[in-house]
N, C-alpha and C positions, 0 to 999 in steps of 0.2 A: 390571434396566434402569437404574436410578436410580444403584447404583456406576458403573455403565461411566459411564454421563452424568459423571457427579461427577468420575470418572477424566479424562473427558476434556475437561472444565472447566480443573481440574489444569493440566493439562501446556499447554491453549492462556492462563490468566493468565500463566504461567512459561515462554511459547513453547520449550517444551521438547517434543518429542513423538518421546522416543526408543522406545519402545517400542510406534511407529506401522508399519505397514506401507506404500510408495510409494501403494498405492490410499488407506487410509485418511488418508495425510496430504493427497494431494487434494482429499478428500471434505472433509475438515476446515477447509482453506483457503479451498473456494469455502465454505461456511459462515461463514466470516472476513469475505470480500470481498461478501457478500450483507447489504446492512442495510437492506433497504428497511423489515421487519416485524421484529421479534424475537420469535420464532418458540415455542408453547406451551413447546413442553420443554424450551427454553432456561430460561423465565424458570419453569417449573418446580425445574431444577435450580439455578439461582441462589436460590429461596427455601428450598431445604433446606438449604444451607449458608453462610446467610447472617447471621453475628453481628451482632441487632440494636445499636446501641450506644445511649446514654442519647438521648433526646430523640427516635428514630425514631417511635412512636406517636405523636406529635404530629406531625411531621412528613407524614406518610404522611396524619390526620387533614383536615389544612388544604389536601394535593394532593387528596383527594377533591373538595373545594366544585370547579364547574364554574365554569372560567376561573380558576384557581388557577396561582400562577409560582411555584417555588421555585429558589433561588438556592444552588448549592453554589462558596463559593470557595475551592477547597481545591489545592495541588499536586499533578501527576500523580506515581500513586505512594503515595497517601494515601488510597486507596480511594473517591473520590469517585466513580468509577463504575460502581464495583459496587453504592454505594448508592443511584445515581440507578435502576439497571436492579433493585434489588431492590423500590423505594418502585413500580417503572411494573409488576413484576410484581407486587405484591399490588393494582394499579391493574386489571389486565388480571385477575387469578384470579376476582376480588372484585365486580366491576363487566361482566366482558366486555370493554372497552375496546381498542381496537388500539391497540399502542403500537409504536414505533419511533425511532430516529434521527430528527433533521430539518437539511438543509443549512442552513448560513447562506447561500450564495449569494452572487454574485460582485458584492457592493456592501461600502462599509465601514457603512452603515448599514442594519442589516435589513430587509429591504421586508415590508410586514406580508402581502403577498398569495402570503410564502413560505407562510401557514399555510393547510395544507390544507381543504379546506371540510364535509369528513365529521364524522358527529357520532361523540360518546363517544371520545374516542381520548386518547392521553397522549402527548409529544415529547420529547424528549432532545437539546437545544442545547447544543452544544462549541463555545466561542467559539475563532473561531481567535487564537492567541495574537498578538501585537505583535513583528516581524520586519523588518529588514532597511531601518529606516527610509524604507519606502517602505510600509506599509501598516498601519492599526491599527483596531480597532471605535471605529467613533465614538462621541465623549462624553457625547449624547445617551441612549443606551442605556439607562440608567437610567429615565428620564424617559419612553422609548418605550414600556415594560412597562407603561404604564397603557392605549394602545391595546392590544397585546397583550391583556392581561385580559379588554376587554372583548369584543374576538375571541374569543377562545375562549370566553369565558362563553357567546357569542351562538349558540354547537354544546358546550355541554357536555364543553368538550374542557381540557386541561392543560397545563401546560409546565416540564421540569426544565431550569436553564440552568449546563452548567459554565465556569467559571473559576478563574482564579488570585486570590490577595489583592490583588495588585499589580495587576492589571488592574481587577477589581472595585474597587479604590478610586479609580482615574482615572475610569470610567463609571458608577458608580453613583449621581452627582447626581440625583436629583426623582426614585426610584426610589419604588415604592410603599411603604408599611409592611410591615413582616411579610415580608418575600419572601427572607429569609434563615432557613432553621430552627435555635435551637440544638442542634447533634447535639453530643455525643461523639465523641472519638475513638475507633476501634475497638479494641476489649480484645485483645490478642495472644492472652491462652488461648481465651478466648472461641471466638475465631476459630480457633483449630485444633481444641478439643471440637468446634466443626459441623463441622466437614470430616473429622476422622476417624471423626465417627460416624457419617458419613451414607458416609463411600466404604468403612469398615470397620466394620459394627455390631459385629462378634461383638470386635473390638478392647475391652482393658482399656483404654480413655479416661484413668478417675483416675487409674489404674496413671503412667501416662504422666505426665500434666499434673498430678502433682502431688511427680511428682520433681524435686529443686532443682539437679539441673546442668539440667534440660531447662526450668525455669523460668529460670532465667537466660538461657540462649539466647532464649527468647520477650521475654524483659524488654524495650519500649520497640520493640520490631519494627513498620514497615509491614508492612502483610496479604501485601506482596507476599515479606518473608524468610519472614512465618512460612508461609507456603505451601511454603517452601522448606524449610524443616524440618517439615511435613506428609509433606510427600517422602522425605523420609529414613529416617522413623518408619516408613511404613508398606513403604520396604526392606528396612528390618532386620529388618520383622516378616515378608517374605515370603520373608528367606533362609533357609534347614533350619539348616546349620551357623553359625553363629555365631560367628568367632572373637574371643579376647581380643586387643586391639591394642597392647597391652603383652609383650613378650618378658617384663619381670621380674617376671609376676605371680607369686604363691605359688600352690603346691596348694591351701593354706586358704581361697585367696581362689574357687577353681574352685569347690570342693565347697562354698562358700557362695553359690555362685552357680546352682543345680541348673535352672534352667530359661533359663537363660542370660538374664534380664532385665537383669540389670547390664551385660554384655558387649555388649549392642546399647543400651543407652542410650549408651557410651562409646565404642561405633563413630557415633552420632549426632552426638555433640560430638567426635569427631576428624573426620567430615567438615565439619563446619561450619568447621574450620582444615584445610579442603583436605588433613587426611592426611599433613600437612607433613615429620611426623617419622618416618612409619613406610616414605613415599616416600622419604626420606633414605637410613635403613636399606636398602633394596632395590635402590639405584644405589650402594652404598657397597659390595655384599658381594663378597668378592674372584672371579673368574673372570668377573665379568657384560659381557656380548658387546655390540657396537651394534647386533645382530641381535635380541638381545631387548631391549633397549632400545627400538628402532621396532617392535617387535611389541607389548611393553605401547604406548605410543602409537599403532599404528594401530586395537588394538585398543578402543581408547576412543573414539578418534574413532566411528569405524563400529561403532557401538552396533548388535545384532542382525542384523551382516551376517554372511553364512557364513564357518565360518574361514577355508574356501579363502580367499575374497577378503582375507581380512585378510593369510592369508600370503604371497601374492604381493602385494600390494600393500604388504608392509613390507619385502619382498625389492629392490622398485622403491624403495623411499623407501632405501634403503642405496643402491643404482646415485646418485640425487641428491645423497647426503649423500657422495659419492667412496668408498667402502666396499662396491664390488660383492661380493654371491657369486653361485652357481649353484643354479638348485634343477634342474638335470637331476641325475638318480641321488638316489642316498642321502649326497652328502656333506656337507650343509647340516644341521643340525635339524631335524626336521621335526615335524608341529603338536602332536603328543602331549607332546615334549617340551617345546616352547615354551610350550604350554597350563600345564603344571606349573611353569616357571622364573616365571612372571608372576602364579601366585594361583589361577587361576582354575579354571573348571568349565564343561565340555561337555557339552552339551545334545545325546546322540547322533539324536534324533529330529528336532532343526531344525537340529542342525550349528554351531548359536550359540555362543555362550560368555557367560558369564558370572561378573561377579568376586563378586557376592557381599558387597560393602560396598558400603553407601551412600554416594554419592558420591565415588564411586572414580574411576570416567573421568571427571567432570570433574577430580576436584584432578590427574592425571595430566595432562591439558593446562595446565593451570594449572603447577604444575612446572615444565614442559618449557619452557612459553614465557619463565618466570624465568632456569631452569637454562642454560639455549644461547639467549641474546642473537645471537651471531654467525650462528646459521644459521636466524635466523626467517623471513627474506624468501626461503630456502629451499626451508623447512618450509610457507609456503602458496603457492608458487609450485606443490607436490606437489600442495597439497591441495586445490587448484582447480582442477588438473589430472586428478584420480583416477576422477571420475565419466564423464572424455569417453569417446572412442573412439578414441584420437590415439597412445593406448600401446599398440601393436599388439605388440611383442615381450615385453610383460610379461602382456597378457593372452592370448597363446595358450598362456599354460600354466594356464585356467581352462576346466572345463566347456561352460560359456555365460557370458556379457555381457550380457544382453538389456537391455532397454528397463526391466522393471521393476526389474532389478540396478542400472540406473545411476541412476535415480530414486531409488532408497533411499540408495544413496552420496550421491548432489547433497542429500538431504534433512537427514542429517545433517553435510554440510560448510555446506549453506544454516544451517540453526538455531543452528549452533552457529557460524559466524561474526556472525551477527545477537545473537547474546546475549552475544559476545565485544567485539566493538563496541561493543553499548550500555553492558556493565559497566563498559569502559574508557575509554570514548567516543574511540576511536581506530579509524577505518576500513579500517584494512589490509586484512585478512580478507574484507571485501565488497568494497573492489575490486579484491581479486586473483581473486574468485567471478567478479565481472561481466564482467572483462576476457579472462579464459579461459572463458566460458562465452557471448561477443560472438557466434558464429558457429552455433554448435549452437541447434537452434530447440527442442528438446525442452528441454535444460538453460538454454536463454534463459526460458524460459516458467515455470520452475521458478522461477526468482532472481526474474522479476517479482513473482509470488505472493507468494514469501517476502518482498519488500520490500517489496511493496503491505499483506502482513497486518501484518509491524509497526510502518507508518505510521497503523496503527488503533489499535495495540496504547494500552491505557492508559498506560505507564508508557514502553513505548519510545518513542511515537509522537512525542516532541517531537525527541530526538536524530535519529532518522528523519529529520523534514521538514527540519533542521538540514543532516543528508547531501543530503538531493535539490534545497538551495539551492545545497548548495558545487558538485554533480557536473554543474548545468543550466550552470556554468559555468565548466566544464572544457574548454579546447580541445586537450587533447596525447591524452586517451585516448578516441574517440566514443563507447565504451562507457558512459561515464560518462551525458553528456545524454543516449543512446537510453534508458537504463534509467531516466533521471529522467521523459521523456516518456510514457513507458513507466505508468508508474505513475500520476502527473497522468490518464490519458487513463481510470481505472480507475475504485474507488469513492472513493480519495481526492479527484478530482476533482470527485468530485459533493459528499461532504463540506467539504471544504476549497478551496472554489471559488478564492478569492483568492489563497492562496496557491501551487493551480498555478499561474495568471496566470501572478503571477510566477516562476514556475521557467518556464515555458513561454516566456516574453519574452526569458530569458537563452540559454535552449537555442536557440531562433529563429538567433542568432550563428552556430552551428554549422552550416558548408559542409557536411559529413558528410552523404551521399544515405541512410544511414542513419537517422539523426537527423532528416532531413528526409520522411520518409515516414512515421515516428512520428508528427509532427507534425501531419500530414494529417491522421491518425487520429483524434490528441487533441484538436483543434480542433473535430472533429464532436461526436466526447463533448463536450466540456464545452458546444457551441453547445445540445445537447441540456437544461441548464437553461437556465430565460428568464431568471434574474435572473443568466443570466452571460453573457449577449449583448452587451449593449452593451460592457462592460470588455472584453471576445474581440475584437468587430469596430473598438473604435477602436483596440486592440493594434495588428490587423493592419494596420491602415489607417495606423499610425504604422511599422511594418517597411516599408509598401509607398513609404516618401519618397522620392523618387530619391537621398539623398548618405546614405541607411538602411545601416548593416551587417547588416542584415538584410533586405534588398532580395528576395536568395532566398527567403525562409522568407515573407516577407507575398505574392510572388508565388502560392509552393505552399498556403500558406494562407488565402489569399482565393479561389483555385480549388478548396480542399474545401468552402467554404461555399456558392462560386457554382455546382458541379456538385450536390449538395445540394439531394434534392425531398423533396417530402412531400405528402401526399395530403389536400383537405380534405372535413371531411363531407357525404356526399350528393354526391361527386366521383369520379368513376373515375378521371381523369385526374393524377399527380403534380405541382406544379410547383415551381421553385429558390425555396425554402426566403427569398431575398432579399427576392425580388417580393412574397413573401404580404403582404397586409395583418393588422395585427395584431386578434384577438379582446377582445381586454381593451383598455381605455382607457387604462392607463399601460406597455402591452406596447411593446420596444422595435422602430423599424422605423431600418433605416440610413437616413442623409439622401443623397440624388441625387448632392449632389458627393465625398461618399466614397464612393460606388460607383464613380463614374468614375474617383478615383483607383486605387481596386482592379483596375476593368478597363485603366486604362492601362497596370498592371505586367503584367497577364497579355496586352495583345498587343502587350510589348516584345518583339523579335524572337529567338528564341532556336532552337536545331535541332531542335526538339521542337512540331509543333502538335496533336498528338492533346489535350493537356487545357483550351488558347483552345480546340479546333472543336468540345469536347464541353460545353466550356461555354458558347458560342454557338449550337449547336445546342440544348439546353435552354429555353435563354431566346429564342431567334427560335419554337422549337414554341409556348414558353406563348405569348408574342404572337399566334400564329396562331390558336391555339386557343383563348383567352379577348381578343377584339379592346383590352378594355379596358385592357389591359395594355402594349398597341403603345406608345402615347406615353410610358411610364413607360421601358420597353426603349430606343425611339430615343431619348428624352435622354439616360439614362447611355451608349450607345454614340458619340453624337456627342461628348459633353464628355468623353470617354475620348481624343478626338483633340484637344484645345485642347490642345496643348504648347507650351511659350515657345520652344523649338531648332524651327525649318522644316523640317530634317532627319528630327529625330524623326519632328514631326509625317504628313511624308512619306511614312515607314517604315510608323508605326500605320496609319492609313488605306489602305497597298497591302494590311497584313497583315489587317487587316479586312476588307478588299474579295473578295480570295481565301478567305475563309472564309466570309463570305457566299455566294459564287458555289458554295461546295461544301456548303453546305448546302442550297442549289435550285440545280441547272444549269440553262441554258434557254439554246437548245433541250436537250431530250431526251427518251428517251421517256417515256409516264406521266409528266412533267413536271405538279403539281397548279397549276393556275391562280393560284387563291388566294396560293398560297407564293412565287410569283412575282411575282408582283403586290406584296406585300408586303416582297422583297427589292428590288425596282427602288423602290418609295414610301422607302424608306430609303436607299438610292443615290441617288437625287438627292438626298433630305435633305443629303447629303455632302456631294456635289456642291458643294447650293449655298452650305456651311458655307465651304467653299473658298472659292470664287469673291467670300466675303464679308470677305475679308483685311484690307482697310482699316476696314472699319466693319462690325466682328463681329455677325451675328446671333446674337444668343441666345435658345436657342429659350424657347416656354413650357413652366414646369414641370409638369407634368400628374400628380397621385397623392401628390408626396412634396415635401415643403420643401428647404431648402436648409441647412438646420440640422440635425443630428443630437436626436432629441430623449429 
């Protein structure tokens, strides 16, 4: 149990998960996307292979004490979070304690009532980094960790907080003493001993780590290379045959080498140079066809896909690349042969292939993307296209297609454009994924996960948010914003409150009914934390201005808040989420005249009244049904109709009046009294609001002030 875990540790720090099945990468992802808890066997498998580095027992010592903050300012990428989630699981093995993530929340200044009120527990704060000149952790922050402490002391509870140097040196004025631990950096061998002993005991460890081409590669590594060369070791150990990767080896040097340990140490440090010279070798040898050519390259890509697929789908990638053949009859190669021209080795029981060197399929993409400059926009126009259902004449020369065939292709063009990207930090690859995969709701749902998981990711997750600022403000491809909303509206949202905000206020821009339906969505997620309410609702309330380019989006978004119930305790009945009064004393409630700005966008006259009558009907039931509520409802509907244009105001007021009327007719039958009664007390309210042109009545505010608070 403990290798599978360790294995699949593995491969989600190094978002690699080739040797996943379409169910298992599922499984794995919403794992990814779920952080409410950090879950036993998680933080089991994190302390097995987990290289303490100098100063952790001290560290770990002083987060015990209740109401304890430590402070890790370290770059993503430098294992700062693995050692935050190793110190919370020896917190939680040791102690009991629930430990997990904790939002910063949609303020730039922490509100201390983000901190849970359950006792014994541990928290993990990722400060959202400093972006886009419009948002940063206040300066304060330092200075605020001494309420903090005392909060948590006051429930025997803890807090890890990540940052950068840079940041932490702007905010850490009046910080408390001590709340920095000195750790060490993490030893590279260190750190590969635990992981290959714990994912491969029966493994020669020393054998390994104390060979000196393999200590040089280790030499000065973040955890996150030597993972990467974890990777490799433990391929070489689980391929049979062995080859030497040198053509000019001697006999002398074979038969010195009888268990072939030299031979896979030297395929270890020729993947780690991508295989440069032996790929060379193998597009250099005279006869070599474009046919295998794109069969070693498709074959890399779609790691663990059936050969069929591989060979019809390198057969299509020749059709793109202007190099058609046929595979009706026998006059093509066919896969036996192809299997043989490329290295590799068929798996006749799963129909797989494999090469047998570590890290083979990657340097092979790698290669290829050097080698052929000209035909790269190509080459992933294919490869974003491979997974749909679109290439009808290429795949009825397969078996089946199904759902979980396409899945497993989308998973290995999703991972492997996301780790292509972040290597390079160039986005081609993602959004050639998103753009061709715009329309497909399975293969849509696929790219979100994958971009939602490595917007978490330690090491990608900064270049991540980096893409979901550029793509919220994108207007030539709506792919782009739906999938940045997309995401925002997920756990990144709930994480990274602020910075959806912002992605979500430039995406807002976009006309796109796609983009704009997202939006709905992501606007209830994130209304769903309180300390991202207020920055949400004066967002919208600044979309809903009338000279707004965004006038659409604060419309549709001020009507997902305003159709928006919730149920309170010891209530049977729902009501609009707006009206509640707030529970807590500094809970945010909107102010009267930004409601009525919001309601005057939603009953600007448009050919669409289903979302004004559903969101009028809402808010006229709670009136009915909780009387107390009436005067707070009739103010914001009347000051929905003060417009400076007579026009306008004309318009609002007819289009009010007709929706009124259809949410109580009268006469008619079963006509209920009361609701009637209560539609006319409000028509005349109107009425006499009119009639009051010269010397404007303004009514009294009844529930809510006139200030946002």
């Amino acid at each position: 149990m403990l290798r599978a875990a360790v294995a699949e540790l593995r491969q989600e720090a190094l978002f690699n998960f080739g040797e996943m099945t379409a169910v298992k990468l599922t499984a794995v992802l919403g794992q990814l996307l779920e952080h409410s808890e950090l879950p036993r066997r998680y933080l089991e498998t994190v302390r097995a292979v987990f290289a303490e580095p100098v100063g952790y027992r001290t560290a770990y010592k002083a987060l015990e004490e209740p109401g304890a903050v430590l402070v890790l300012p370290r770059e993503p990428g430098a294992g700062r979070t693995f050692t935050a989630h190793a110190l919370l699981a020896d917190l939680h093995l040791r102690t009991g304690a629930r430990v997990g993530p904790l939002s910063f929340g949609g303020t730039a200044r922490f509100p201390l009532r983000l901190l849970p009120r359950e006792q014994n527990a541990g928290y993990l704060l990722d400060l959202p980094a400093d972006e886009d000149e419009t948002m940063a952790v206040s300066s304060d922050f330092g200075a605020l960790l001494h309420d903090i402490q005392q909060t948590l002391k006051n429930r025997s509870s803890r807090l890890i907080v990540l940052t950068t140097p840079e940041q932490w040196q702007r905010i850490r004025g009046g910080a408390p003493e001590g709340v920095v631990p000195q750790l060490g950096k993490p030893d590279p061998v260190k750190v590969a001993r635990t992981w290959l002993s714990a994912e491969a005991p029966e493994l020669d460890t020393t054998r390994w780590l104390t060979d000196g081409r393999i200590l040089e590669l280790l030499a000065g590594q973040p955890p996150s290379d030597v993972l990467h060369t974890v990777g490799l070791i433990l391929k070489s150990e689980q391929t049979k045959n062995i080859h030497w990767t040198k053509e000019s080896v001697t006999q002398e040097q074979v038969e010195a080498d009888p268990d072939g340990f030299n031979a896979r140490v030297l395929s270890v440090v020729e993947a780690r140079t991508d295989w440069r010279e032996e790929l060379l070798k193998w597009h250099k040898k005279p006869g070599r066809t474009d046919f295998q050519r794109n069969f070693l390259l498709v074959a890399a890509l779609f790691r663990s896909a059936t050969v069929a697929h591989v060979y019809v789908k390198a057969a299509d990638l020749c059709s793109h690349f202007k190099t058609p053949l046929s595979l009706k009859g026998q006059v093509s190669p066919g896969v036996v042969e192809l299997v043989d021209e490329i290295d590799a080795e068929l798996d006749p029981a799963n129909d797989t292939l494999d090469f047998g060197r570590p890290g083979w399929d990657d340097a092979v993409l790698s290669y290829f993307w050097i080698d052929r400059p000209a035909v790269r926009k190509t080459f992933l126009a294919w490869m974003a296209g491979a997974p749909t259902t679109k290439k009808k004449k290429t795949n009825e020369f397969l078996e089946s297609f199904t759902t979980d065939d396409r899945l497993l292709l989308a998973n290995r063009v999703g991972t492997f454009a996301v780790r292509w990207a972040t290597r390079h930090r160039k986005p081609d690859p993602l959004e050639k994924i998103i753009s061709a995969w715009h329309g497909d709701p399975v293969l849509w749902k696929t790219a979100t996960e994958l971009i939602s998981a490595a917007s978490l990711h330690p090491t990608m997750g900064r270049f991540i948010h980096e893409l979901l600022l550029r793509w919220s403000k994108n207007r030539e491809d709506a792919a782009l914003p739906r999938l940045a909303v997309d995401v925002c509206a997920g756990e990144f949202g709930r994480l990274y409150t602020t910075k959806a905000l912002l992605r979500l206020g430039y995406a807002a821009g976009s006309e796109d009914s796609g983009v704009q339906k997202s939006l709905h969505s992501a606007v209830r997620a994130i209304w769903s934390n309180p300390t991202a309410r207020k920055a949400l609702f004066n967002s919208i309330i600044d979309w809903c201005a009338s000279d707004a380019n965004r006038l659409a989006s604060g419309c549709r978004s001020f009507a997902a808040l305003a159709t928006l119930t919730a149920g309170r305790e010891g209530e049977a009945d729902p009501e609009p989420v707006l009206l509640q009064e707030g529970s807590e004393e500094d809970e945010f409630q909107p102010a009267l005249k930004d409601l009525a700005v919001g309601w005057q966008t939603l009953l600007t006259p448009t050919d669409d009244d289903t979302v004004p009558a559903e969101a009028l009907r809402l808010w006229m039931d709670a009136a009915h049904q909780r009387p107390n509520l009436s005067p707070l409802v009739f103010s914001v509907l009347r000051e929905a109709l003060d417009a400076p244009d007579p026009d306008l105001a004309r318009r609002l007021r007819n289009r009010l009046n007709d929706l009124l009327y259809a949410w109580q007719p009268y006469p008619a039958p079963h006509a209920d009294a009361t609701r009637v009664r209560l539609r006319h007390e409000l028509a005349d309210l109107l009425a006499h609001d009119r009639s009051r042109a010269v010397a404007k009545y303004h009514p009294r505010v009844v529930g809510r002030s006139t200030e946002t608070t």
